[in-house]
C-alpha positions as CSV (number, residue, x, y, z in Angstrom):
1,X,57.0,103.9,122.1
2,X,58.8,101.3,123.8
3,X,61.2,100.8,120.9
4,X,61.9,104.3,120.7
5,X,62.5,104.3,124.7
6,X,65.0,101.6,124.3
7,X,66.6,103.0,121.5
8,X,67.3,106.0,123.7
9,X,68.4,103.6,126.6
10,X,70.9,102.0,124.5
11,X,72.5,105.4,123.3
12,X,72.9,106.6,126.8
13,X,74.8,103.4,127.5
14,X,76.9,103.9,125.1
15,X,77.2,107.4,125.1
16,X,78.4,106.8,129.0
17,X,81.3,104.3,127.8
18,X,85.1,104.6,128.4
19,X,86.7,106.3,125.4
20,X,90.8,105.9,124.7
21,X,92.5,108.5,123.7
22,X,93.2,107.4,120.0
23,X,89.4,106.7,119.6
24,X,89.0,110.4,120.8
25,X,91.9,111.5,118.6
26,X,90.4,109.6,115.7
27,X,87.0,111.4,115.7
28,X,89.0,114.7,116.6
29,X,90.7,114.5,113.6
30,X,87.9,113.0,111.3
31,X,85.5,116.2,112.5
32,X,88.2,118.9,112.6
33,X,89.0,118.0,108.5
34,X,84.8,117.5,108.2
35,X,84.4,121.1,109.5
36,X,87.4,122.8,107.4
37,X,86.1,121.6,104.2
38,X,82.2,122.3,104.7
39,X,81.4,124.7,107.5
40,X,81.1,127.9,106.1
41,X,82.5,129.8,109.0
42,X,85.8,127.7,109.4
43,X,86.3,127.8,105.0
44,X,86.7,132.0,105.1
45,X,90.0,130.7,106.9
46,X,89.3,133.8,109.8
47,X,89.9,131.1,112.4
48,X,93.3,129.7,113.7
49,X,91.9,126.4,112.9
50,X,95.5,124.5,113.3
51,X,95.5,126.1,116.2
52,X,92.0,124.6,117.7
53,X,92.6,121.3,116.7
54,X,95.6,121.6,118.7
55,X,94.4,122.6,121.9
56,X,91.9,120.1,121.2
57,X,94.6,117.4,120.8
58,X,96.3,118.7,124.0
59,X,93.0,118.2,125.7
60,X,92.0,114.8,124.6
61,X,93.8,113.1,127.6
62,X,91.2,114.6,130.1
63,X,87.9,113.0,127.5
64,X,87.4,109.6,129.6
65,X,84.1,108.7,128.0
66,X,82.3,109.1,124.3
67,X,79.7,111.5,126.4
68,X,82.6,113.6,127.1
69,X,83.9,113.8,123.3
70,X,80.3,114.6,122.9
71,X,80.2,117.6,124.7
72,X,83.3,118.8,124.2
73,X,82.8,118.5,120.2
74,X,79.3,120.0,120.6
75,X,80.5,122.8,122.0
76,X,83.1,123.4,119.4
77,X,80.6,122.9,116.7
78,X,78.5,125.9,118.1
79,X,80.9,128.3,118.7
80,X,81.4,128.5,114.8
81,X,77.6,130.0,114.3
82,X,74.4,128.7,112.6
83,X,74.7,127.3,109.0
84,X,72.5,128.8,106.8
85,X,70.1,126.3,104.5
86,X,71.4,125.5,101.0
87,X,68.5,125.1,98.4
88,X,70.6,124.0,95.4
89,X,72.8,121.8,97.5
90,X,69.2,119.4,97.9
91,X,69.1,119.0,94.4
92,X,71.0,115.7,93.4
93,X,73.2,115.5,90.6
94,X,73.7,112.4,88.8
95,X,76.1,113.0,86.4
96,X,78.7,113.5,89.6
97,X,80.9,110.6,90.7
98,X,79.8,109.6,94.3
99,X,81.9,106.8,95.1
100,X,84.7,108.3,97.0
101,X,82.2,110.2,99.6
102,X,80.6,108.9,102.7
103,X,79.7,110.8,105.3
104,X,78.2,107.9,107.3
105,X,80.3,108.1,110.5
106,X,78.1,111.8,111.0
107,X,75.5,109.9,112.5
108,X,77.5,107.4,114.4
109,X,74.8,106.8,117.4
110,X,77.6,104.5,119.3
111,X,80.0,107.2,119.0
112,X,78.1,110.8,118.7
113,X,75.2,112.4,121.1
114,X,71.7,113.0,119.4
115,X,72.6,116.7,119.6
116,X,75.8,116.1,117.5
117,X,74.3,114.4,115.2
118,X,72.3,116.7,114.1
119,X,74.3,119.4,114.2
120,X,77.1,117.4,112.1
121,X,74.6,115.9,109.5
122,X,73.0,119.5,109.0
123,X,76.7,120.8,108.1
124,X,76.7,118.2,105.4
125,X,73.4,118.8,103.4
126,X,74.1,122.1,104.0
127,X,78.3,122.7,102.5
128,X,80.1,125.8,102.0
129,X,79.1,127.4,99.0
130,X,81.8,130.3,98.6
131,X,85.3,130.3,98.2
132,X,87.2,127.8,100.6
133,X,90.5,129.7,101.9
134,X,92.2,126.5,102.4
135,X,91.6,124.6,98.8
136,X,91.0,126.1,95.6
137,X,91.3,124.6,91.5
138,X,94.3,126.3,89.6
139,X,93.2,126.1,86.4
140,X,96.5,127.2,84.8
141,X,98.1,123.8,86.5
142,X,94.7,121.6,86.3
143,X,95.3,120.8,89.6
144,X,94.1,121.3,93.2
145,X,96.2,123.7,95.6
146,X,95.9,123.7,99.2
147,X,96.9,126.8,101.7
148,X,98.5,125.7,104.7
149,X,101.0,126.8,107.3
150,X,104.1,125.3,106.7
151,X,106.0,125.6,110.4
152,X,109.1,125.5,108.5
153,X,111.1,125.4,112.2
154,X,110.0,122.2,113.4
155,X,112.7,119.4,111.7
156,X,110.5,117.9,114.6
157,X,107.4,118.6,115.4
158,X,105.9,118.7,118.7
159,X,103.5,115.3,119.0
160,X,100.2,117.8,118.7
161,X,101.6,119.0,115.9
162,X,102.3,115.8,114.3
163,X,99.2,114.5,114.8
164,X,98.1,117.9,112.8
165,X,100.0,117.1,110.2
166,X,98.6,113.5,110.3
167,X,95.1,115.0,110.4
168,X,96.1,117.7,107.8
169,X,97.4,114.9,105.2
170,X,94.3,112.0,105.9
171,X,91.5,114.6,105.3
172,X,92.7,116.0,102.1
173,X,92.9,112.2,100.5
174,X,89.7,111.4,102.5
175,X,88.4,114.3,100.4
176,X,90.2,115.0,97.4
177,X,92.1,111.8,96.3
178,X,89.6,110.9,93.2
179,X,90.5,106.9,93.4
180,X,90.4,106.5,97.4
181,X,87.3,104.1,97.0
182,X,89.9,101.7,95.1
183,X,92.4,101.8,97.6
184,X,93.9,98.3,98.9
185,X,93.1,99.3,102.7
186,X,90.5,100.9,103.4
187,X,91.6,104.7,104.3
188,X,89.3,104.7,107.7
189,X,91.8,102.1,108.8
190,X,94.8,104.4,108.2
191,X,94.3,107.3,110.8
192,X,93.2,104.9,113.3
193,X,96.6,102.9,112.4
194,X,98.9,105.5,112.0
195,X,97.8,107.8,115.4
196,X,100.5,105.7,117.7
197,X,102.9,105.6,114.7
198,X,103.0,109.3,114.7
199,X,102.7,109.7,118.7
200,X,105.8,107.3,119.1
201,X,108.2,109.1,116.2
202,X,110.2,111.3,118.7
203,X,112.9,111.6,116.6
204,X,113.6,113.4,113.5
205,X,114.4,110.2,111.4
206,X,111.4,108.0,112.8
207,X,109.4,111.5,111.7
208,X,110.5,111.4,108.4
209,X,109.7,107.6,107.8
210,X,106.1,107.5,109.4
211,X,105.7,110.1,106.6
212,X,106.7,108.1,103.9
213,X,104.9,105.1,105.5
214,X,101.5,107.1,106.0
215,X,101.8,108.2,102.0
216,X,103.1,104.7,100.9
217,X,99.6,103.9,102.4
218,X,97.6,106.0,99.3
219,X,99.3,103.5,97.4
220,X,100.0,106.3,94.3
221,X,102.4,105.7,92.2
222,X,103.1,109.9,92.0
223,X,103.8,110.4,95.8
224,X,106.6,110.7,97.4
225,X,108.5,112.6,100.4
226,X,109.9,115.6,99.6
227,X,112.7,116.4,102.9
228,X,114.0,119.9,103.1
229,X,117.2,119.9,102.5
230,X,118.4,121.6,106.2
231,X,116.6,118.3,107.7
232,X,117.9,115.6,105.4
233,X,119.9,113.2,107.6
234,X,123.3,111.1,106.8
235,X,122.4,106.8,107.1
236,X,122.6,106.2,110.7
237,X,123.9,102.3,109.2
238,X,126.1,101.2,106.6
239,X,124.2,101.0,103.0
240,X,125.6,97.5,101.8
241,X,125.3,95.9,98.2
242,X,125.3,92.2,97.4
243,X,128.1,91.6,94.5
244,X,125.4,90.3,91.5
245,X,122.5,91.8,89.6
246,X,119.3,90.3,89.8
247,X,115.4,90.4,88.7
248,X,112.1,89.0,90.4
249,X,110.6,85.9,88.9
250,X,107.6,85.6,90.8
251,X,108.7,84.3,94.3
252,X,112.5,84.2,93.7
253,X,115.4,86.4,92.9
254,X,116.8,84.9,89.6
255,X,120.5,85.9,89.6
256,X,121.0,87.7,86.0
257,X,124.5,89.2,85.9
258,X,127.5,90.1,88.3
259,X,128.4,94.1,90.2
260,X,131.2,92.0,90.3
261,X,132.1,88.9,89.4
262,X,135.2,88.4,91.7
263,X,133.5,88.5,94.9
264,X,130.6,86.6,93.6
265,X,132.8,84.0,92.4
266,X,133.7,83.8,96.5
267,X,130.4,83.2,97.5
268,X,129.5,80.8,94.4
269,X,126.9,82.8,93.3
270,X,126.2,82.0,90.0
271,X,124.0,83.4,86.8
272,X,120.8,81.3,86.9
273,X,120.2,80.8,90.7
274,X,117.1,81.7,91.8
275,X,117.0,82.9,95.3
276,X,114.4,81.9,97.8
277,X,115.4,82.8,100.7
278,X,117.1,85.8,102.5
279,X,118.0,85.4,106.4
280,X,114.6,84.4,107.9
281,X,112.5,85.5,105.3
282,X,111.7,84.4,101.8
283,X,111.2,87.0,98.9
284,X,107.5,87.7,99.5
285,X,107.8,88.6,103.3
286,X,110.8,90.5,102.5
287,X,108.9,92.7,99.9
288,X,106.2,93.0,102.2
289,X,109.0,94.1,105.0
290,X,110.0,96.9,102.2
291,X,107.0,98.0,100.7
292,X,105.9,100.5,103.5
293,X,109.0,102.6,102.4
294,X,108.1,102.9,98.9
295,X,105.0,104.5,96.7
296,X,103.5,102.5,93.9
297,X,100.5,102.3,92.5
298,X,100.5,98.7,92.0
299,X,102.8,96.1,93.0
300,X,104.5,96.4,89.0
301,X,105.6,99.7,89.9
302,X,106.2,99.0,93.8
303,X,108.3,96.2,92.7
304,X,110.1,98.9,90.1
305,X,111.1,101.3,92.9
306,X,111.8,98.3,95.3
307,X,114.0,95.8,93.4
308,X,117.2,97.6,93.3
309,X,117.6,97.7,96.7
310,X,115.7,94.6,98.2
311,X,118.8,93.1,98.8
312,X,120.6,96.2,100.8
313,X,121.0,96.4,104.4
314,X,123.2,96.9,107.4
315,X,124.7,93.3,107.9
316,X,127.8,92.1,105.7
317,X,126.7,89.2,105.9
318,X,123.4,87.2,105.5
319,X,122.5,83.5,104.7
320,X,120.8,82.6,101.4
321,X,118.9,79.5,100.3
322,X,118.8,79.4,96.5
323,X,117.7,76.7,94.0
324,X,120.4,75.6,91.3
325,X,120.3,72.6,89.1
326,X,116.5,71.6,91.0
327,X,118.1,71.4,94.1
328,X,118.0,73.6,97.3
329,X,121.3,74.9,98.1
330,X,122.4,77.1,101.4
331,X,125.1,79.7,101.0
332,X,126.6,82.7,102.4
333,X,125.7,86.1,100.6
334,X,128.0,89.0,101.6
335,X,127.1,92.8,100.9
336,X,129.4,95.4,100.4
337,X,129.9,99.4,100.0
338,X,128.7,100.1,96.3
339,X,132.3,101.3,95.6
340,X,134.3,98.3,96.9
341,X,132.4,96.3,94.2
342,X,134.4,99.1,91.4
343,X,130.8,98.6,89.0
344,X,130.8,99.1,85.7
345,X,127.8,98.8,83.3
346,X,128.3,96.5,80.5
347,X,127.4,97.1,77.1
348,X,124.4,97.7,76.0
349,X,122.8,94.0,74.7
350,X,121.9,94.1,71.0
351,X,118.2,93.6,70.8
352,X,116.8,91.1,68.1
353,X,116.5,93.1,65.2
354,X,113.3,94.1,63.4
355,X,112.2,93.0,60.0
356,X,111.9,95.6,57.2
357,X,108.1,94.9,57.4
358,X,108.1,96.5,60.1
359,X,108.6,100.2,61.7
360,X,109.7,100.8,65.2
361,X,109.7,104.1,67.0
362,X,111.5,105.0,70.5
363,X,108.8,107.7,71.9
364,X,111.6,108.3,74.2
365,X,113.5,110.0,71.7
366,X,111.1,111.2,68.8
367,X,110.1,114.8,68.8
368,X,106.9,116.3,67.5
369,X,108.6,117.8,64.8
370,X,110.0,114.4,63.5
371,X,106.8,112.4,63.7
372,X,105.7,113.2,60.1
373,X,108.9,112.0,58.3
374,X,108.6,108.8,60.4
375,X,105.1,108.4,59.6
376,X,105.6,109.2,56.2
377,X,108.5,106.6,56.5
378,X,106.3,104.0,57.5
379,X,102.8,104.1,56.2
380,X,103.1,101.4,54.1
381,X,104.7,98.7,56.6
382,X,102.7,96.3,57.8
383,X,102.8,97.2,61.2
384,X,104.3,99.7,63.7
385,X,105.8,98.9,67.2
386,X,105.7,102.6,69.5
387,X,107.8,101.6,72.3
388,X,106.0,103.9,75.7
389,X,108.6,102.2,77.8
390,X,110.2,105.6,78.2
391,X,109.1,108.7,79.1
392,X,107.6,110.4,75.3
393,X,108.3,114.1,74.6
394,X,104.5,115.3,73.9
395,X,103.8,113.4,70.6
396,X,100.9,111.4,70.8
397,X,98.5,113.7,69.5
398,X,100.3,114.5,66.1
399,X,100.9,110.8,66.0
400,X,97.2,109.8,66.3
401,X,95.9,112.5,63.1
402,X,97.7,109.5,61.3
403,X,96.3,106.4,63.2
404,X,92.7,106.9,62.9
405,X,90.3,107.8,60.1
406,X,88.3,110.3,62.2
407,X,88.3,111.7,65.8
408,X,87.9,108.9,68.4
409,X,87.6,109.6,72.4
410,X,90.4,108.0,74.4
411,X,90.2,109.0,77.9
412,X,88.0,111.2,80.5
413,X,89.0,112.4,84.0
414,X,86.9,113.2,86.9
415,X,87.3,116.9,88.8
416,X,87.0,117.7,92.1
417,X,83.6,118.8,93.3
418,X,85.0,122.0,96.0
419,X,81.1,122.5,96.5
420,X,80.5,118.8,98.2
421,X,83.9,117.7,99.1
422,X,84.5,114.5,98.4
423,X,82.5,114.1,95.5
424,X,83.8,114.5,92.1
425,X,82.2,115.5,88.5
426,X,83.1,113.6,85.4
427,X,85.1,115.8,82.6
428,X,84.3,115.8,78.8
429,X,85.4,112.6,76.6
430,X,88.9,113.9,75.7
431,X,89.9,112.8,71.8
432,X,92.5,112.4,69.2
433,X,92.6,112.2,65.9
434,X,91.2,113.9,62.9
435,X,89.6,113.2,59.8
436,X,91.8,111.5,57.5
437,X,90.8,109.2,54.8
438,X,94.3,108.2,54.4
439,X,95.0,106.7,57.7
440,X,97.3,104.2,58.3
441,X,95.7,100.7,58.1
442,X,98.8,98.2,59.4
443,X,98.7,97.1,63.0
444,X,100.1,99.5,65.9
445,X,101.9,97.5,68.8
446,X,102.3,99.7,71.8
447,X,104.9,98.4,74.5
448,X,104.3,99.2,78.1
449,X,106.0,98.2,81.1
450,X,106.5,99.7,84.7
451,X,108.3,102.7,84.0
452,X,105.7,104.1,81.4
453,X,103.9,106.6,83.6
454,X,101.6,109.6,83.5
455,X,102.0,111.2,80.2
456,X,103.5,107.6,79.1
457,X,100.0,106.1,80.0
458,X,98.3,108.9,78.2
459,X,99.9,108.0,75.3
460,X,99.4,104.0,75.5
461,X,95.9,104.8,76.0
462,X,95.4,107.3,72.8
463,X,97.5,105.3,70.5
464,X,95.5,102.7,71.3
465,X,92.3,104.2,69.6
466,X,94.1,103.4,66.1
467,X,91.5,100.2,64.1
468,X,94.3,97.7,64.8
469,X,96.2,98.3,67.7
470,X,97.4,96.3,70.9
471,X,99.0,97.1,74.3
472,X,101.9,94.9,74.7
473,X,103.7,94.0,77.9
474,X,103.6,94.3,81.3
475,X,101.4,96.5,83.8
476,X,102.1,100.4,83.6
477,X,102.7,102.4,86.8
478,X,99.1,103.8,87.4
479,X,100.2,107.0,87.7
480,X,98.4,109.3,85.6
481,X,96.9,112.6,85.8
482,X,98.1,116.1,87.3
483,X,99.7,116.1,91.1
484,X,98.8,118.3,93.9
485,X,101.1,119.3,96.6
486,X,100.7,118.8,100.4
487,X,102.9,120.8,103.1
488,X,103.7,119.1,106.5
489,X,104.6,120.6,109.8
490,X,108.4,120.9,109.5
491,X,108.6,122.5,105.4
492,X,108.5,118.7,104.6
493,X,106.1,118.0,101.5
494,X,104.3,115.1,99.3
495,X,101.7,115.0,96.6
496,X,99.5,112.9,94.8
497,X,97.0,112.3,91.8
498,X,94.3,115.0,91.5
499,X,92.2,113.5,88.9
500,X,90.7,110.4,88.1
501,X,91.4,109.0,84.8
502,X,89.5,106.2,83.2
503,X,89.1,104.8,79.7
504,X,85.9,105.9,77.7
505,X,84.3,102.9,78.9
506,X,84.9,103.8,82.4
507,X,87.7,101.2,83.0
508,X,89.9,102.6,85.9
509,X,93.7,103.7,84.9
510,X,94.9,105.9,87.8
511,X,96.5,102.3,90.0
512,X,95.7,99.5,87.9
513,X,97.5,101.0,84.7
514,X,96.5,100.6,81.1
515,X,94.8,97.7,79.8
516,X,97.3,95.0,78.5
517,X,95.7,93.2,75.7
518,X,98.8,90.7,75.4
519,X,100.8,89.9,78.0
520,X,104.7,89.9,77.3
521,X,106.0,89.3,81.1
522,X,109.8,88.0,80.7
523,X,110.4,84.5,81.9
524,X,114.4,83.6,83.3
525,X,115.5,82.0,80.0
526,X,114.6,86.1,78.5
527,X,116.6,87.6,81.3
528,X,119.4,85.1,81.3
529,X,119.4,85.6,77.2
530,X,118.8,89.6,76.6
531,X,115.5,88.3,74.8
532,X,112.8,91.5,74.8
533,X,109.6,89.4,75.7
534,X,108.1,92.4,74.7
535,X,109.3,93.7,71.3
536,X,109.5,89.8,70.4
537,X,105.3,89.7,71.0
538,X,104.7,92.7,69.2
539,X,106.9,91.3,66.3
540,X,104.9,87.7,66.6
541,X,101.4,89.9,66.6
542,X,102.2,91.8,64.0
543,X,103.7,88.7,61.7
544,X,100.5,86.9,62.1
């Protein structure tokens, strides 16, 4: 009894604590997106739900203490009507994916009153059953699709209203985003991060980056702002190029080639210096400066998007330390306007050529209808290379019936659950292949960089079913699966990933990429020479 007595003691306390606002705005938003996904009242979308939350948000300056929020949130809670029990929903289901849902903060003692609790915990063993107004599957599109107002006026939005839209955008990846539990930063941390961000974006620029930054932060490879076109905005600076190409070598910039030789030739900047140093920063803090602008799944595919315009900015001129010859040398790097450095492409760089043994097929270019000449063309070489370093056109499928001697499962995704958001329910083994006695029996090379992506990965992943086959290369983008759009107040729109893909094993694909059973990654002497690291390994494999 006394336990219990000071339990209660210790509740009160804390219940009677100070409160900030964002710590009020947090649980605001975190209970708002709770109640529009599994309160069965708020899913028949009769309410003007934007419209609670903000008056709600409006209000949250006057909540001093967590007893307040309390109250205030209890009384919301109620006004929506009793929740009716939900017999099937006590049943557990083990075959569904539970990783991605917790529902833990519901009974938060040091945040939420007894009564709240209850009330809040009894929503979730109880969800919506019917038809949610604001989410539903399209199964034309395999894909979620959300119904939301779109306030297409606001190029910006009051703060209330960005804070909706902030609110809007966590919830649905709190709920819906299959692979959040693999996420580099935890997604709690994000709304309780990116409240100020939004609060202090008062102009329609700083708006439209604290949107890219908040979906930079799902870290998928297949998001990205989309900006109305009335409300894209001319650079406020100068968009400045240095005069040479380069590529990343771990923790330099190795200098590969010239935009134009003349003006590097001013500079001394020559082929084979490695840079180290930009400004104040070396290459690793100025990645990590960059990579809040861009959407990767991985740092391969951040680094993709990233690289061509690491070395941009606003200042003609910057100072450089760069290693030549094994020493450390300081110089002076200036940037220019792409069209004062008069670029154009060289030729393309024969690649080595490969051996009549051999077969090698661009899946960027071959058609379903031409897959059975080359296959025919080919069956007896002793191995084939598929290059997935560009985007195929549909083929894999036809290609597999002549890889494998019978049906072999390459891939399964996992599905929303819209009856317990947040959880998900795995999908059928998906399979190629078909019985074929005649299958080819030479080794299948597969090469895979950072631009194969979504249907690219797809294809790695069923070509790789084949007796003797190997993924070649580099990490893929981790972006696979169908997207699902989200609106913004203002018309401005993202999307990301709807489905969790994973190898039959269960290996994870959707950020990490396909597996890579040999690693091709270039080293300076391949970049300085035009050598393909890749198409070399699979040549080496292959000739073993």
């Amino acid at each position: 009894m006394r336990y219990l007595f000071a339990l209660l003691m210790l509740s009160s306390t804390a219940l009677a604590q100070p409160i900030t606002q964002p710590q009020t705005l947090v649980a605001i938003g975190k209970v708002w997106g709770f109640l529009k996904y599994y309160h069965p009242q708020v899913a028949t979308g009769k309410l003007d739900w934007d419209g609670q939350l903000v008056q709600l948000i409006d209000e949250s300056a006057a909540i001093r203490s967590k007893a307040d929020l309390s109250a205030r949130l209890l009384i919301w809670v109620n006004q929506l009507g009793p929740v009716e029990p939900c017999a099937p929903c006590s049943t557990p289901d083990s075959a569904r994916f539970t990783r991605n849902l917790d529902l833990s903060w519901l009974a938060d003692s040091a945040l939420f009153s007894p009564a709240l609790r209850q009330q809040l915990t009894f929503i979730a063993a109880n969800p919506n059953q019917r038809t949610n107004q604001y989410v539903h599957w399209d199964p034309f599109r395999n894909r979620l699709a959300f119904s939301e107002k779109e306030y297409l006026t606001m190029a910006l939005p009051s703060s209330s209203y960005r804070m909706l839209g902030l609110f809007r955008y966590w919830n649905i990846i709190e709920y819906f985003h299959p692979t959040k539990y693999a996420m580099t930063q935890p997604w709690h941390q994000v709304l309780t991060q990116f409240i100020p961000r939004f609060q202090q974006a008062t102009d329609t620029l700083s708006y439209q980056r604290v949107l890219q930054q908040l979906i930079s932060a799902t870290h998928d490879g297949h998001a990205e702002l989309i900006i109305p076109p009335a409300y894209r905005l001319p650079w406020t600076k100068p968009f400045l190029f240095p005069s040479f190409d380069y590529r990343l070598l771990t923790d330099s910039l190795l200098v590969t080639g010239y935009l134009n030789d003349s003006l590097s030739q001013l500079d001394d900047i020559r082929r084979g210096d490695r840079l180290i140093q930009i400004g104040d920063r070396s290459v690793s803090e100025l990645i990590d400066q960059r990579a809040p602008d861009f959407s990767g799944s991985n740092r391969s595919a951040l680094i993709r998007q990233m690289l061509p315009v690491l070395l941009t900015g606003s200042q003609p001129v910057v100072d450089i330390d760069l290693i030549r010859d094994g020493q450390r040398v300081r110089k002076t790097m200036h940037r220019y306007r792409f069209e004062r450095l008069d670029y154009r492409p060289p030729l393309p760089v024969q690649t080595k050529a490969v051996p009549p043994t051999i077969g090698y097929v661009n899946l960027g270019t071959l058609s379903v209808g031409q897959v059975k000449q080359v296959m025919e063309q080919y069956r007896n070489r002793q191995g084939i290379i598929f290059d997935v370093r560009a985007y195929p056109k549909g083929t894999f499928q036809r290609i597999c019936e002549y890889l494998n001697p019978a049906p072999k499962g390459f891939a399964r995704y996992t599905n929303p659950d819209l009856s317990s958001p947040g959880l998900f329910s795995w999908g059928e083994v998906q399979y190629v292949g078909r019985k074929n006695p005649d299958y080819y029996r030479g080794k299948v090379a597969i090469l895979c960089n950072s631009r194969t992506q979504s249907a690219a990965e797809s294809t790695c992943m069923a070509l790789r079913t084949a007796p003797q086959a190997k993924i070649i290369g580099t990490p893929s983008a981790g972006a696979n699966g169908d997207v699902s759009y989200v609106t913004f107040p203002g018309g401005y729109q993202t999307r990301f990933s709807g489905r969790g893909v994973y190898t039959v094993e269960g290996q994870l694909i959707l950020g990490p990429g396909v597996p890579i059973d040999i690693d091709a990654t270039p080293s300076a002497s391949d970049y300085l020479s035009g050598t393909d690291r890749a198409l070399q390994a699979a040549i080496d494999w292959i000739s073993q």
